[in-house]
C-alpha positions in Angstrom: 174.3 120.4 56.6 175.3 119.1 60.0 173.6 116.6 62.6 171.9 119.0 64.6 170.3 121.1 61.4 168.8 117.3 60.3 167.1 116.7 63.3 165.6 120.2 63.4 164.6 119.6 59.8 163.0 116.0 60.9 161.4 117.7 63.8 159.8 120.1 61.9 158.6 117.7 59.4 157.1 115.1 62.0 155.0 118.4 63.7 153.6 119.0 59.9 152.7 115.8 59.2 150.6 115.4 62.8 149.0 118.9 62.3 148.0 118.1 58.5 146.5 114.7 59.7 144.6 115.9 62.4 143.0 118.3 59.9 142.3 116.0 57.3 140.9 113.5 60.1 139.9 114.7 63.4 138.9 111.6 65.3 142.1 109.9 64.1 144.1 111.0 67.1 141.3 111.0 69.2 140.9 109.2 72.7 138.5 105.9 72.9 137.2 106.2 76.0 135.2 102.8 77.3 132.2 104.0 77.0 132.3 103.7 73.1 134.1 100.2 73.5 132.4 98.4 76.4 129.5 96.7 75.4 125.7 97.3 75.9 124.3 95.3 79.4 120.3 95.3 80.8 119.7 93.8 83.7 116.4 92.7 84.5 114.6 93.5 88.4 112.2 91.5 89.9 109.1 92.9 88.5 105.8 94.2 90.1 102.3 93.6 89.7 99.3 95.6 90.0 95.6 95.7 89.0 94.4 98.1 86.1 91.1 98.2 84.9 88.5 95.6 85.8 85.6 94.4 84.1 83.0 91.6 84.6 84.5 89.3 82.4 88.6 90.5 81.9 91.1 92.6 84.1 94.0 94.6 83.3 97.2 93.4 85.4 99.4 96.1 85.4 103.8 95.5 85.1 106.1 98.0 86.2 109.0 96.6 85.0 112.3 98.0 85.6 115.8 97.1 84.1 119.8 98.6 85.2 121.9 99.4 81.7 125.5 99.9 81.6 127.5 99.9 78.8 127.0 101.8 75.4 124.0 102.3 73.5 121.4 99.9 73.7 119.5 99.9 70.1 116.0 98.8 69.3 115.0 97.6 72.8 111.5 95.6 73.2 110.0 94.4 76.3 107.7 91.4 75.6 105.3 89.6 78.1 103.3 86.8 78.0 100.7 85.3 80.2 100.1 82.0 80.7 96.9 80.5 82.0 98.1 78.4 85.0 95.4 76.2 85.0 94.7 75.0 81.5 99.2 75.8 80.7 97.9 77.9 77.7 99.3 80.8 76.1 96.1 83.4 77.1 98.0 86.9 75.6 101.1 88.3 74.4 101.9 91.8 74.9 105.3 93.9 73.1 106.4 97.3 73.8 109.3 98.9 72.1 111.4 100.9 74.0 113.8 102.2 71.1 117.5 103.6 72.1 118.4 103.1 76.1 121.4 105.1 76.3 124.1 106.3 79.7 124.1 104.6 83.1 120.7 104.6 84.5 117.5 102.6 85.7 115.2 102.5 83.0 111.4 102.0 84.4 108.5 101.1 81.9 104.8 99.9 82.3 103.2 97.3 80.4 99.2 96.6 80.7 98.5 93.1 80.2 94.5 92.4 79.4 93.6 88.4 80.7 90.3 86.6 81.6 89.2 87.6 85.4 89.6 83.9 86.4 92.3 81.7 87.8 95.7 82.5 88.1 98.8 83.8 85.6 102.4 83.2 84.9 103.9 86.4 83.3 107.3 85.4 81.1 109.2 88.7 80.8 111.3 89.1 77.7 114.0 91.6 76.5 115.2 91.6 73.3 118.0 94.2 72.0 118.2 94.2 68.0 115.9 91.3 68.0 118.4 89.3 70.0 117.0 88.2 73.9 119.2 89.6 76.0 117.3 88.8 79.5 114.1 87.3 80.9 112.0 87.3 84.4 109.1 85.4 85.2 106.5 86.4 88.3 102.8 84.8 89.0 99.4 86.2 90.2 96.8 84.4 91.8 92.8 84.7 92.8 92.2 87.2 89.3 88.2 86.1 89.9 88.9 87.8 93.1 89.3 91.3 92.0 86.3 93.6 92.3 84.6 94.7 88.9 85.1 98.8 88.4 81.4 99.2 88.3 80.9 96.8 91.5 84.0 99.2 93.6 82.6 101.0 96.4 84.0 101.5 99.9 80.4 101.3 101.6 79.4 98.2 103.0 77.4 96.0 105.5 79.0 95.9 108.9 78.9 92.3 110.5 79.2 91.8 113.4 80.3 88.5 113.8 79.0 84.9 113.0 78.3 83.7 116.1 74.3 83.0 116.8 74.6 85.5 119.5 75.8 88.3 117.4 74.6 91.6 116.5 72.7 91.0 113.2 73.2 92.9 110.1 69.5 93.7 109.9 67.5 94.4 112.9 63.8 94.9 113.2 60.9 96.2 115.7 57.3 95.8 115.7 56.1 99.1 114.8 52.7 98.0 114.2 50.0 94.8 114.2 46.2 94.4 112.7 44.2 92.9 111.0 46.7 89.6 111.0 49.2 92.2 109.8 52.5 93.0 111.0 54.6 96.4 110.5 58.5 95.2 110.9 60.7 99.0 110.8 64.2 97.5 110.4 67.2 99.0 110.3 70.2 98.2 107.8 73.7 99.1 109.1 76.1 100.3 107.0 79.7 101.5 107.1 82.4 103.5 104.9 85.6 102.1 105.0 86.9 104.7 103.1 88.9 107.6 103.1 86.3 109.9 101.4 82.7 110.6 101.6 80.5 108.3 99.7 77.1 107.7 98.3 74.9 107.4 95.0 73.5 104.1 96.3 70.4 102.3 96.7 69.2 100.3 99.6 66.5 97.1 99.1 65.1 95.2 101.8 63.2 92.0 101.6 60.9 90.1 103.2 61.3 86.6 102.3 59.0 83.9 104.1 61.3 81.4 105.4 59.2 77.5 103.8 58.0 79.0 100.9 60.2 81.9 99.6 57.6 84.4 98.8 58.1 87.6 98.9 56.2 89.4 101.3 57.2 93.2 101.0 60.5 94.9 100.0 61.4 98.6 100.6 63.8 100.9 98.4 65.9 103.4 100.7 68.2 106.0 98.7 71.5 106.1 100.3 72.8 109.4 100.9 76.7 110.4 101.6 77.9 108.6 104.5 81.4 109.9 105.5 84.7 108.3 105.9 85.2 105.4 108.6 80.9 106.1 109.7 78.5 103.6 110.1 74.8 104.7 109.4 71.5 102.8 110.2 69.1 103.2 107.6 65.8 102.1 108.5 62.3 100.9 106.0 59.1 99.4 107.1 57.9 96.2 105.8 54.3 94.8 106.6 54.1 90.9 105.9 51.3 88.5 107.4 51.4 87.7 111.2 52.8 84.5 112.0 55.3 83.5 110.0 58.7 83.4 109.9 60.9 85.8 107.3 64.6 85.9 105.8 65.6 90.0 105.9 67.1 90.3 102.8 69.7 93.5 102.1 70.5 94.3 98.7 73.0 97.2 98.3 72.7 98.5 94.7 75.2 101.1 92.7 74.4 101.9 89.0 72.2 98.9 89.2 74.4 96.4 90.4 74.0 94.5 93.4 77.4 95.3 94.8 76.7 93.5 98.3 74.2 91.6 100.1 73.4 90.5 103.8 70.4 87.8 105.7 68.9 88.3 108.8 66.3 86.1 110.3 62.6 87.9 111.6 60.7 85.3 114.0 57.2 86.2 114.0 56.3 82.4 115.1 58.6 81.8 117.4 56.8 78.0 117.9 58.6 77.5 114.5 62.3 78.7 114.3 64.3 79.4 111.5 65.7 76.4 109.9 69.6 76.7 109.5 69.6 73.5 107.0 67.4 72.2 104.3 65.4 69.4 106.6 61.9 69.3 105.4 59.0 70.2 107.4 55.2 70.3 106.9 53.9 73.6 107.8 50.4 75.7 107.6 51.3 77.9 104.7 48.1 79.8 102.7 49.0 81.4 100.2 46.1 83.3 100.4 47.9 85.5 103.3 50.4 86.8 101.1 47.9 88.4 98.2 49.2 91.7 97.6 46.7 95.1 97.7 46.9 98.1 95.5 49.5 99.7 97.4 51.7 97.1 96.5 52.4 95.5 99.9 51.2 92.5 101.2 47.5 91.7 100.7 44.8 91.3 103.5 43.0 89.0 102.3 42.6 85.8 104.9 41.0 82.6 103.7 37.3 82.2 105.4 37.1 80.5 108.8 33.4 80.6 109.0 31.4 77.6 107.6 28.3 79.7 107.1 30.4 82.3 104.8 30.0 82.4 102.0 32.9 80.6 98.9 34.3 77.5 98.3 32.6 74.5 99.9 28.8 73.5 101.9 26.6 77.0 102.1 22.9 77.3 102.4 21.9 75.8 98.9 24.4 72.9 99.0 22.9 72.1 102.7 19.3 72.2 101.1 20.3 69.9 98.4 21.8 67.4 100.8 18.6 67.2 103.1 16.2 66.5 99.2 18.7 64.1 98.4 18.6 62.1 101.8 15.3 62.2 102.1 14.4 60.7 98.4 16.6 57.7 99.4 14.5 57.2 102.5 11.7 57.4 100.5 13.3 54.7 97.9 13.9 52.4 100.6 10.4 52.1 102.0 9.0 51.5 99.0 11.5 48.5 98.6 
């Protein structure tokens, strides 16, 4: 056999052999691409903070929490966050969510709902582990949590102030609708404003009259609050009758599922010889308690104390006057015969 017939024969043998072992294994020939060799990489972002749901006594602060991977597969992925009291430096919750398999080159987003005490502040440690190894960790702090409104307290009505200057509008204004019998009628009038983007309502309106020395309540008022739409201010009015000549605090008490969601004072000068105190200084003043007795219907009473010595009640009347004269007149009577 000659050269050339040899190398045919070799030829032929060489393009056997390949075909047979690419049959009996496929992926022996094939390509590795990088994707299959390059490792697995998450990178962390800054993450975000947001409020969830808040009670009275814990809140819910929401992490979106977001993380670049490259690389091949990513197996058994957790996210783990913990919060830490900044205060007190204790450990107040830890949190773990598994993500599972994080495959291709993307941005993978995830929330995590943290539950802490609504006081104080928080440090959040993020924590990524892949395959129970920590491949990356972040760190962010929130602030003021005792700040954030309760769920059941949330509503976008509210007293409108108008400053807190001596000479500004007040947040509860009154009028002298009516005055007898040492009673007066104050109508006031509560403003209110939406400062929302929708129409609201389903709340209840108190107002107080609250003598200024003692604290007594003279008369309070319940007004039903009905829709007010977005960005108005409404001015709902109730009448109050209290005894004449005294000063009053205007209490407002705005209530929603029978929580008192907001408050506002006013001042009402009904003796104007006696202003308002703005401090606690003492001072002696002619308070009788007898003014504020309250009626049947609930409101203040109109009962005043008795002026007239020949009145009838407490004190000297007709009999005590007779029994003053027998008694003077058996000491005369002693005396002479001494």
């Amino acid at each position: 056999m000659n050269r050339e017939a040899w190398l045919g024969v070799l030829a032929l043998a060489l393009v056997v052999g390949a075909a047979g072992l690419a049959l009996a294994a496929p992926n022996a020939l094939a390509e590795r691409t990088d994707e299959n060799v390059r490792p697995s990489v998450l990178s962390l972002q800054d993450p975000r903070v947001a409020a969830g749901e808040v009670g009275g006594e814990r809140a819910e602060l929401s992490l979106d929490v977001r993380m670049e991977h490259r690389g091949g597969p990513a197996d058994n992925v957790t996210v783990e966050i913990q919060a830490v009291d900044t205060d007190t430096g204790l450990v107040a919750t830890t949190v773990r969510k598994d993500l599972g398999t994080i495959d291709g080159n993307r941005e993978v987003r995830t929330r995590v709902n943290v539950t802490v005490d609504r006081q104080g502040g928080y440090r959040l440690y993020i924590r990524v582990y892949e395959d129970g190894r920590r491949v990356e960790t972040g760190s962010t702090e929130v602030s003021g949590v005792d700040s954030l409104t309760p769920d059941y307290a949330d509503t976008s009505v509210g007293f409108h102030r108008f400053g807190d200057s001596p000479t500004s509008i007040p947040v509860i204004t009154y009028d002298i609708a009516e005055e007898a019998d040492n009673r007066t009628t104050l109508r006031t009038g509560t403003y209110l404003t939406n400062r929302g983007d929708e129409s609201a309502g389903g709340l209840r309106l108190v107002v107080v009259a609250r003598q200024v020395e003692s604290n007594v309540i003279a008369d309070r008022a319940t007004v039903e609050i009905d829709e007010i739409g977005p960005g108005q201010t409404v001015t709902e009015a109730a009448d109050l009758t209290v005894p004449s000549n005294y000063n009053y605090y205007l209490d407002g008490m705005l209530f929603r599922d029978g929580v008192v969601v907001e408050s506002a004072t006013a001042s009402a000068k009904l003796d104007p010889s006696r202003p308002v105190p703005e401090n606690t200084t003492r001072e002696e003043v002619d308070f009788r308690a007898g003014d504020f007795e309250r009626g049947d219907g609930g409101g203040a009473g109109a009962t005043p104390m008795p002026t007239d010595a020949g009145a009838s009640g407490p004190g000297f009347g007709g009999a005590g006057a007779l029994a003053a004269l027998l008694a003077l007149a058996a000491l005369a009577t002693r005396r002479n015969n001494e």
